[in-house]
DOFIBA-117021 format. One record per residue (C-alpha): residue in one letter; residue number from 1; chain; z, x, y. Coordinates in nm, 4 decimals, always signed. Layout:
+----+-----+----+----------+----------+----------+
! aa !   i ! ch !       c3 !       c1 !       c2 !
+----+-----+----+----------+----------+----------+
!  a ! NUM !  A !        Z !        X !        Y !
...
+----+-----+----+----------+----------+----------+
This chain:
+----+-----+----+----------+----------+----------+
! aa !   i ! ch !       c3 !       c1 !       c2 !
+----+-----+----+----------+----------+----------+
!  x !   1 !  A ! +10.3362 ! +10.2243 ! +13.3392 !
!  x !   2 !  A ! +10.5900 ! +10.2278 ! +13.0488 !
!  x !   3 !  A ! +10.5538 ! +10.5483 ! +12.8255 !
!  x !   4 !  A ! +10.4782 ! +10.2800 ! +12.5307 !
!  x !   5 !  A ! +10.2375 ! +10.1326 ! +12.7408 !
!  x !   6 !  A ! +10.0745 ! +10.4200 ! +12.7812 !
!  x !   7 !  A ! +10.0880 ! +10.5487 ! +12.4622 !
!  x !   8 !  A !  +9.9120 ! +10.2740 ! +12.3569 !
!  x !   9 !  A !  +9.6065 ! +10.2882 ! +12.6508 !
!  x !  10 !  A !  +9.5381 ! +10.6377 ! +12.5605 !
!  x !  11 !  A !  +9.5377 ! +10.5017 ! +12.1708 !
!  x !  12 !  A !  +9.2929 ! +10.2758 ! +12.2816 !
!  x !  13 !  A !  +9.0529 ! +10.5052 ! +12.4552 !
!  x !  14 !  A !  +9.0810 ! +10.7195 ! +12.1513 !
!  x !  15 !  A !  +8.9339 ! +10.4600 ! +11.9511 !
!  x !  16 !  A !  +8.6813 ! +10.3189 ! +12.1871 !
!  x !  17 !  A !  +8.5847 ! +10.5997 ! +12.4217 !
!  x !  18 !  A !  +8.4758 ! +10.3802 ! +12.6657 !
!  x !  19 !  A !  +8.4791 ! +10.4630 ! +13.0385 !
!  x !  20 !  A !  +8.6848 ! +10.1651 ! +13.1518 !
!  x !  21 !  A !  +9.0263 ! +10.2374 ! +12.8821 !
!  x !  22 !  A !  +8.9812 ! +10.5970 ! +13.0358 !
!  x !  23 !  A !  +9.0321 ! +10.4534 ! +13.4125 !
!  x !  24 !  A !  +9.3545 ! +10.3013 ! +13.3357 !
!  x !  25 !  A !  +9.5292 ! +10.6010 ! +13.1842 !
!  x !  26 !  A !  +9.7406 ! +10.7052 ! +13.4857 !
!  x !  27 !  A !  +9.5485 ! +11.0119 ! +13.5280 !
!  x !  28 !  A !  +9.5816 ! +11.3092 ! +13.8121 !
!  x !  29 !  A !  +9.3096 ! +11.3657 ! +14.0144 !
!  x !  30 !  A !  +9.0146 ! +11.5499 ! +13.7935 !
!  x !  31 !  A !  +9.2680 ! +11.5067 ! +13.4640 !
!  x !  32 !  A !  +8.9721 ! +11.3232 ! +13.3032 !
!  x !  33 !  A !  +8.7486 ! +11.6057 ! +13.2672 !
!  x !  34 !  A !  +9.0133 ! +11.7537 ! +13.0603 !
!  x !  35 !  A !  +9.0085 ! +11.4116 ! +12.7804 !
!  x !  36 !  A !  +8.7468 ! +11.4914 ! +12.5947 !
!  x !  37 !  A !  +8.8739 ! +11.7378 ! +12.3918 !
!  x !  38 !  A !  +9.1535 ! +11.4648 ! +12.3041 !
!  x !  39 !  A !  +8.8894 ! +11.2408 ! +12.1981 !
!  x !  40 !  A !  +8.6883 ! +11.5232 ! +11.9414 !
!  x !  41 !  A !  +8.9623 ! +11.6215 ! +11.8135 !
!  x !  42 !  A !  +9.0920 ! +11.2964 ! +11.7019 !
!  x !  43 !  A !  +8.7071 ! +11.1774 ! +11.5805 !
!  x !  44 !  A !  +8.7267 ! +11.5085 ! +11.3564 !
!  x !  45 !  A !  +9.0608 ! +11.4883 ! +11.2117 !
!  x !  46 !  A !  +8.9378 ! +11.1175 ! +11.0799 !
!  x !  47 !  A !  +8.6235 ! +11.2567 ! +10.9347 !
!  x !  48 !  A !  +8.7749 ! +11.5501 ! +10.7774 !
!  x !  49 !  A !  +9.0615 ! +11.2852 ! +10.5824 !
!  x !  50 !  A !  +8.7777 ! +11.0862 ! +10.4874 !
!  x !  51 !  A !  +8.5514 ! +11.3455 ! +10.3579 !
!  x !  52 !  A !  +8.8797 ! +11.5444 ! +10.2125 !
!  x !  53 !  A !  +8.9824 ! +11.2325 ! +10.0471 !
!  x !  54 !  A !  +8.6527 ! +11.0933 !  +9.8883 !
!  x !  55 !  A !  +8.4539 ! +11.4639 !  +9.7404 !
!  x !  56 !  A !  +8.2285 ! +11.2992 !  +9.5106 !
!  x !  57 !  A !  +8.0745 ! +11.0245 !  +9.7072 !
!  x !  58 !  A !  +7.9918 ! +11.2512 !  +9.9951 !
!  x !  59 !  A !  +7.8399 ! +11.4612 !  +9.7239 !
!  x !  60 !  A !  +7.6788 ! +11.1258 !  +9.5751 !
!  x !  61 !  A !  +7.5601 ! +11.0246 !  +9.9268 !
!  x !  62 !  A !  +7.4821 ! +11.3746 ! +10.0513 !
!  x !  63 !  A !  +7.6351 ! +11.5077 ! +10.4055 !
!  x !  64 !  A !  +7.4606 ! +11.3057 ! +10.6249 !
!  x !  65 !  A !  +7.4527 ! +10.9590 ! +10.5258 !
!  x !  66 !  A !  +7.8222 ! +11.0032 ! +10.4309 !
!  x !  67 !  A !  +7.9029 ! +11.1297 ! +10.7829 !
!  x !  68 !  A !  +7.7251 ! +10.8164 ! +10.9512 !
!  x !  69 !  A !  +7.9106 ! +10.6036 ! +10.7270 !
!  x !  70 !  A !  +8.2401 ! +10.7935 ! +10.7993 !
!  x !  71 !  A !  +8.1513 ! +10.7597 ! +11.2059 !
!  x !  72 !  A !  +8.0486 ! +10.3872 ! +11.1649 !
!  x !  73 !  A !  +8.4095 ! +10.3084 ! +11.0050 !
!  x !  74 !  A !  +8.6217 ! +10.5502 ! +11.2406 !
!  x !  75 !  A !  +8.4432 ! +10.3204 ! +11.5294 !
!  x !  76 !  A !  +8.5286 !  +9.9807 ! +11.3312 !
!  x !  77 !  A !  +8.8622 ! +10.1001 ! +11.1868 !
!  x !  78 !  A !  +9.1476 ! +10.2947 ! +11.3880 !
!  x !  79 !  A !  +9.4215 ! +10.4054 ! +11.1919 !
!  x !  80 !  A !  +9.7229 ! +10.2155 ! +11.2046 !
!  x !  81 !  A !  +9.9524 ! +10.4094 ! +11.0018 !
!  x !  82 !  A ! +10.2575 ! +10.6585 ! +11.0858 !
!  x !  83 !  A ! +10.0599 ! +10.9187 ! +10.8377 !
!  x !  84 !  A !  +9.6602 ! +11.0614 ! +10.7742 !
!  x !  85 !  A !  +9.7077 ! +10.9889 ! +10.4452 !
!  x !  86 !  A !  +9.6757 ! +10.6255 ! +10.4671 !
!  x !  87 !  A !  +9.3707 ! +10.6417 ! +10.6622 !
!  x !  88 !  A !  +9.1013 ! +10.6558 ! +10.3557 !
!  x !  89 !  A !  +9.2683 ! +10.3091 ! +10.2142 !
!  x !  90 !  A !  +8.9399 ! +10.1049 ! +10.4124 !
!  x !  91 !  A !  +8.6665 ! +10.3219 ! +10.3844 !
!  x !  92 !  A !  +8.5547 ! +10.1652 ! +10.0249 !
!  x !  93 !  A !  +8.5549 !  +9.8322 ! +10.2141 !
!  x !  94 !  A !  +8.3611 !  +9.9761 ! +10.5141 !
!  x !  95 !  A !  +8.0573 ! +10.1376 ! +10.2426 !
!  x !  96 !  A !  +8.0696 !  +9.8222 ! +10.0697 !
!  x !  97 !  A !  +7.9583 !  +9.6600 ! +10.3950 !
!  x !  98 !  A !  +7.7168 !  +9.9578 ! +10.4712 !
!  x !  99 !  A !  +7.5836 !  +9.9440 ! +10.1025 !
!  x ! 100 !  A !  +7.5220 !  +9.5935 !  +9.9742 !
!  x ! 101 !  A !  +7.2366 !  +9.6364 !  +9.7392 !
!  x ! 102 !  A !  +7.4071 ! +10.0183 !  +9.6084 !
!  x ! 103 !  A !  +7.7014 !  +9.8917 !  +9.4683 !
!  x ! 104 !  A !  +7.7948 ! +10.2024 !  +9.2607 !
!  x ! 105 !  A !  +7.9329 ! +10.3702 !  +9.6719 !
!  x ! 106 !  A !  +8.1501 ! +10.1760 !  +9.7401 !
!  x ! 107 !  A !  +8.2869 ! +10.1447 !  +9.3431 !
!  x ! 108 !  A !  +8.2981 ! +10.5546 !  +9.3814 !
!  x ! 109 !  A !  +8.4794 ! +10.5423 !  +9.6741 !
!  x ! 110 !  A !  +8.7332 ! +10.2993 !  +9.4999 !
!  x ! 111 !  A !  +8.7799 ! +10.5682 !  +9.2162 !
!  x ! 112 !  A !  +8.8446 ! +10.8173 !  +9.4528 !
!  x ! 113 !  A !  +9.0918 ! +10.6243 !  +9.6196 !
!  x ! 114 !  A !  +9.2643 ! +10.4762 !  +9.3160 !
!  x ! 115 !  A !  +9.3218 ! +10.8811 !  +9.1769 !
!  x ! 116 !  A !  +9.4499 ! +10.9479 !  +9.4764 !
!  x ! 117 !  A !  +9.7680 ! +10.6873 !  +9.4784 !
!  x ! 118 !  A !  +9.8158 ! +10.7466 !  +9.1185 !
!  x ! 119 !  A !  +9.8219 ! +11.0914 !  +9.1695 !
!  x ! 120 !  A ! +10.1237 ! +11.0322 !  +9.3408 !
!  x ! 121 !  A ! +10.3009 ! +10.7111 !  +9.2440 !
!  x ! 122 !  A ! +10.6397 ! +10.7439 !  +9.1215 !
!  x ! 123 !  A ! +10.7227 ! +10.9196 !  +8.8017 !
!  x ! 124 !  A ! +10.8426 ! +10.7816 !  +8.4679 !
!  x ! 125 !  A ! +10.9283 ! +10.8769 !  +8.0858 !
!  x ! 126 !  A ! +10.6086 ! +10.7677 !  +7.8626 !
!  x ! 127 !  A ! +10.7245 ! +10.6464 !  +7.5228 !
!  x ! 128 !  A ! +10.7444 ! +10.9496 !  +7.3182 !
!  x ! 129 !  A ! +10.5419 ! +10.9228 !  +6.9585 !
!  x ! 130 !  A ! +10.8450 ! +11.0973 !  +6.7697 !
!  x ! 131 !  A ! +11.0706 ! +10.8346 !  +6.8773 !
!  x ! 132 !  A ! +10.8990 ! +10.5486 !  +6.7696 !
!  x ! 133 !  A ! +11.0517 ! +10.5271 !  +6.4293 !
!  x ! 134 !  A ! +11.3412 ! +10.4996 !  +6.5537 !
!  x ! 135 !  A ! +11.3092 ! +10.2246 !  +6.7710 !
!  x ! 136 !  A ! +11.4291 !  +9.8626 !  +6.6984 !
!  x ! 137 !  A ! +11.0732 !  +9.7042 !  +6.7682 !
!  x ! 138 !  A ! +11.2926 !  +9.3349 !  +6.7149 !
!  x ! 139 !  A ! +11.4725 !  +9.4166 !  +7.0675 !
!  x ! 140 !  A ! +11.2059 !  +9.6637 !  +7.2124 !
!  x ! 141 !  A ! +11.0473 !  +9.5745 !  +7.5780 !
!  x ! 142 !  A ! +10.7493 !  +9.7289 !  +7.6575 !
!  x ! 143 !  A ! +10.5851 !  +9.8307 !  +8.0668 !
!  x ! 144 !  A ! +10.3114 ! +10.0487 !  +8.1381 !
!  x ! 145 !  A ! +10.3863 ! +10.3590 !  +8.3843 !
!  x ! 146 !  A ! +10.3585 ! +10.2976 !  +8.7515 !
!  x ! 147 !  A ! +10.0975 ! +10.5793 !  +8.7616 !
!  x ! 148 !  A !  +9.8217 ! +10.3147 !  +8.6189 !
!  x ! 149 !  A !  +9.5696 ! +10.0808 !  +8.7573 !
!  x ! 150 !  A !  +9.2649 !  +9.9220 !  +8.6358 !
!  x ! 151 !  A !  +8.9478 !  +9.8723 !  +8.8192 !
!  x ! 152 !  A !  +8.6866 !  +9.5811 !  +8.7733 !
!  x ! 153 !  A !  +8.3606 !  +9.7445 !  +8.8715 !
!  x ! 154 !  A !  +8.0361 !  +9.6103 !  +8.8130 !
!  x ! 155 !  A !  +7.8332 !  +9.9634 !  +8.8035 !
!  x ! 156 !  A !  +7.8401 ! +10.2568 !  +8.6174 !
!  x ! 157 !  A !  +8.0242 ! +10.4732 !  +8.8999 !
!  x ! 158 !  A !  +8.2717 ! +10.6010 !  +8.6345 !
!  x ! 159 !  A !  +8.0066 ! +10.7976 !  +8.4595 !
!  x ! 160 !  A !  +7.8618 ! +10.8727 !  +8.7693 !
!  x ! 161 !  A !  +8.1955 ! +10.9923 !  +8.9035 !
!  x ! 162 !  A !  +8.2813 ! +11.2062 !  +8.5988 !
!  x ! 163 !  A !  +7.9260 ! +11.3887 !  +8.6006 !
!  x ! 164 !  A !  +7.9581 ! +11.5346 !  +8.9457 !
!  x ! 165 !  A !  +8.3321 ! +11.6003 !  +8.8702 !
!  x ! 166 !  A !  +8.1765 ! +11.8332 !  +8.5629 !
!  x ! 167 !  A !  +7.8946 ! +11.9589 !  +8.8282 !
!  x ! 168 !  A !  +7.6630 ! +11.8291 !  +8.5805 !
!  x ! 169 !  A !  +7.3387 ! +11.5645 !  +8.6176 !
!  x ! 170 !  A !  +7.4760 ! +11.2097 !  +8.6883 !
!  x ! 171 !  A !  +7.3032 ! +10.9488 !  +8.5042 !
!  x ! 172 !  A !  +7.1041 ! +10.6878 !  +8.6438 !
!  x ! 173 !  A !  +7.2994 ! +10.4063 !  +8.8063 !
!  x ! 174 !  A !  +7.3540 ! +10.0965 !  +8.6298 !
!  x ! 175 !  A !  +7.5091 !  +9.7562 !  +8.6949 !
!  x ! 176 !  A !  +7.5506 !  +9.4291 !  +8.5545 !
!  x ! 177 !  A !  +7.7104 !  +9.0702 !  +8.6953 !
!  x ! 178 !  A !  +7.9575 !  +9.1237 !  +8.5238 !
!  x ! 179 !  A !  +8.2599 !  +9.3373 !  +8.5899 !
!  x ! 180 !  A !  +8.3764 !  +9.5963 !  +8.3826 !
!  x ! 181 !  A !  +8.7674 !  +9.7400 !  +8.3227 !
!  x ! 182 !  A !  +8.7754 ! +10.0922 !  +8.4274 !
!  x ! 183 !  A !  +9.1465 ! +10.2734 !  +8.3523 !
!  x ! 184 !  A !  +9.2713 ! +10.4965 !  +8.5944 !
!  x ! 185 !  A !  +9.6170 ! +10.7047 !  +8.5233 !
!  x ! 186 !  A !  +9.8057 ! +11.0025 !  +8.5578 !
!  x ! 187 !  A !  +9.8980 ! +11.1903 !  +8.2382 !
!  x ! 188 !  A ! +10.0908 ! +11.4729 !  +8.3490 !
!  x ! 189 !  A ! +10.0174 ! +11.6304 !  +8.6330 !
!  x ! 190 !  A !  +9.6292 ! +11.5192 !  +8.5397 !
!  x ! 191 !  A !  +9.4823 ! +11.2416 !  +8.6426 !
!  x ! 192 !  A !  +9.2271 ! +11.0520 !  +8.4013 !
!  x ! 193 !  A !  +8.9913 ! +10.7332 !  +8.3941 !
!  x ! 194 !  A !  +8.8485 ! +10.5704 !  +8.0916 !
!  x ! 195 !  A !  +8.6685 ! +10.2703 !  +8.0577 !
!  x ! 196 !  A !  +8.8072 !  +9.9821 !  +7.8724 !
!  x ! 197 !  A !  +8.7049 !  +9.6794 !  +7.6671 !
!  x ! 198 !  A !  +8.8356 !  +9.3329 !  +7.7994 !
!  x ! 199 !  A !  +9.0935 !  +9.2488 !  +7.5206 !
!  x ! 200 !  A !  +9.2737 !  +9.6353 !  +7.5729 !
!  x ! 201 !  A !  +9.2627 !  +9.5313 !  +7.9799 !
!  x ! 202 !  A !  +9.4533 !  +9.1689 !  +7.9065 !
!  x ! 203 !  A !  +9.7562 !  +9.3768 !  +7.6988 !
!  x ! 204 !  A !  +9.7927 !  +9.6134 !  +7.9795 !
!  x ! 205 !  A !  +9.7507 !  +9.3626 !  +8.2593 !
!  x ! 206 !  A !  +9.9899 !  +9.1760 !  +8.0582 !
!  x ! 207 !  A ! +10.2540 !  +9.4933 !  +8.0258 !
!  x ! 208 !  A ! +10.2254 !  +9.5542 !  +8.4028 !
!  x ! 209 !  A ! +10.4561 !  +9.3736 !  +8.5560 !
!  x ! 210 !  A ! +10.8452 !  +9.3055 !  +8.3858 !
!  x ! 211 !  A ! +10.9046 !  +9.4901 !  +8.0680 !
!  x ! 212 !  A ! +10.7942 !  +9.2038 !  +7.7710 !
!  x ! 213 !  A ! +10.9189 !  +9.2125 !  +7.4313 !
!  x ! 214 !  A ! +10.7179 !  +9.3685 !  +7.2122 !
!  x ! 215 !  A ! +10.7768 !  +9.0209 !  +6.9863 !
!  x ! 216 !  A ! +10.6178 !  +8.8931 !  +7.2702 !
!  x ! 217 !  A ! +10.2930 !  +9.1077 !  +7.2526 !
!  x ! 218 !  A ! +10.2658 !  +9.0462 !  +6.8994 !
!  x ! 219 !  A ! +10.3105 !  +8.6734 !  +6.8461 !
!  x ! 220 !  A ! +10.0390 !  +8.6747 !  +7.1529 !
!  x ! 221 !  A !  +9.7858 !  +8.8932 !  +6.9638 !
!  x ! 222 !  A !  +9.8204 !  +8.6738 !  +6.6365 !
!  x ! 223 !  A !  +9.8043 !  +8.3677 !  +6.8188 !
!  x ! 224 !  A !  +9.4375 !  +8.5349 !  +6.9863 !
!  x ! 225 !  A !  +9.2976 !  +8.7292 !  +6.6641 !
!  x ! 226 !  A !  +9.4498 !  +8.5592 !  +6.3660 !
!  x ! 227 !  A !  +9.7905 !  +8.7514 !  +6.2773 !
!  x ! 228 !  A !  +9.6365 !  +9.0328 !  +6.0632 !
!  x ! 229 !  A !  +9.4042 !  +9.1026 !  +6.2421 !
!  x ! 230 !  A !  +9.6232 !  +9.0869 !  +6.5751 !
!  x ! 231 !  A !  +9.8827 !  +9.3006 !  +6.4191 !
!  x ! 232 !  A !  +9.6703 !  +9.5484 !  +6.3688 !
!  x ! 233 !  A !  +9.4752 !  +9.5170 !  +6.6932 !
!  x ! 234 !  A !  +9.8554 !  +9.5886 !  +6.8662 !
!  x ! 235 !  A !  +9.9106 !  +9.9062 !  +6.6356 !
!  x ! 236 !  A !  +9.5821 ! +10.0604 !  +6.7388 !
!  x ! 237 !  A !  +9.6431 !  +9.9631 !  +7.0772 !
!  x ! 238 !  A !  +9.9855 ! +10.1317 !  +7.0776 !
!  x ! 239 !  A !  +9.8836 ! +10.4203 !  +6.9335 !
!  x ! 240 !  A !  +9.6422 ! +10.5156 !  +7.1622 !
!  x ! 241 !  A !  +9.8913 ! +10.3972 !  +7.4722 !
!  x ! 242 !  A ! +10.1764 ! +10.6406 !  +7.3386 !
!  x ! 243 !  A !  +9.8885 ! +10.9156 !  +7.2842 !
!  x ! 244 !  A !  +9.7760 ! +10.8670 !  +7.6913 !
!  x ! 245 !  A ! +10.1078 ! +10.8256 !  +7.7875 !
!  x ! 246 !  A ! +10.0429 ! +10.4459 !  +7.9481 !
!  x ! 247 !  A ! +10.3708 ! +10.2979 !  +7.8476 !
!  x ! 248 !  A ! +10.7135 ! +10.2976 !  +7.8707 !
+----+-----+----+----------+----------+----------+
């Protein structure tokens, strides 16, 4: 057997533990008495990244549940990625399955996650409030920070989130058929969530990909709201951008 090859078998009995991947490792005599240890420590280094990585739904769930939730998706799910880190990516999809009818775990799960990458996507320059006036807003372009991502959740998991962030009593879940924008960024070396109203969302969707003239932005808003009132939707909208340090 190649050492890929088996590399890979002993991968495999990692993730399934069953007796038959085990019998064609090419084991010494008695060598198998030996594998279990293997096969707890791998089990427990996938439960702690998943109970590192996602602190307030364990504490939302309580240890137990959350650990036969964790078990049920190391047994569905084996990593597949060079680093641990990557690992928690599927759990939200894994309580989603395990939680139908309590949306609000998986949608924690998905905060948790989304902090996470923002926490360390790559850096940039927020547009700085003193320099604004001198800015030629004719040839201006306009981008939010990689560091930002919006949620659509249909429960109140943000509040929920928050309150056992503060150690204080989360309120009562909530949910509705419709989704909801929830804004997740890093300001600083802090990350932060807010939720949003749908109009706010559509700008910063809109600024997330290429940099768009901030004409652009404007003419849209007027042509949406009337061109006061669009104008003036943009300026509060900038504002409190600049102030959260959103966009570049």
């Amino acid at each position: 057997m190649r050492l890929s090859e088996m590399q890979g078998a002993f991968l495999g009995w990692l993730a399934s533990g069953e007796d038959a991947a085990m019998r064609r490792l090419p084991l010494a005599k008695g060598a198998e008495h030996g594998l279990g240890v293997y096969q707890n420590n791998y089990r427990a280094a996938l439960m702690a990244c998943l109970a590192d990585s996602f602190p307030q739904t364990l504490l939302w769930l309580g240890e137990g549940p959350f650990e036969a939730a964790a078990a049920r998706h190391i047994e569905r799910v084996p990593p597949d990625s060079w680093t641990l880190d990557d690992y928690a990516s599927g759990f939200p999809a894994s309580l989603a399955e395990d939680y139908p009818y309590d949306p609000e775990v998986a949608e924690l799960a998905r905060i948790e996650l989304v902090l996470s990458q923002v926490f360390v996507a790559a850096d940039a320059v927020p547009l700085d409030a003193g320099a604004m006036g001198a800015i030629d807003w004719d040839s201006a372009r306009l981008q939010t920070v990689p560091a930002l991502s919006i949620l659509s959740l249909h429960s109140n998991a943000e509040e929920i989130w928050i309150a056992l962030a503060d150690e204080t009593p989360p309120p009562e879940v909530g949910w509705g058929k419709e989704a909801r924008p929830v804004l997740i960024w890093r300001q600083g070396f802090m990350c932060r969530l807010r939720s949003l109203d749908a109009d706010e969302a559509g700008m910063l969707g809109y600024l997330s990909g290429d940099a768009i003239p901030f004409t652009d932005l404007c003419r849209d808003a007027a042509a949406r709201w009337g061109e006061h009132s669009g104008i003036a939707r943009i300026g509060q909208y900038l504002a409190r951008w600049v102030a959260d340090g959103l966009v570049r």
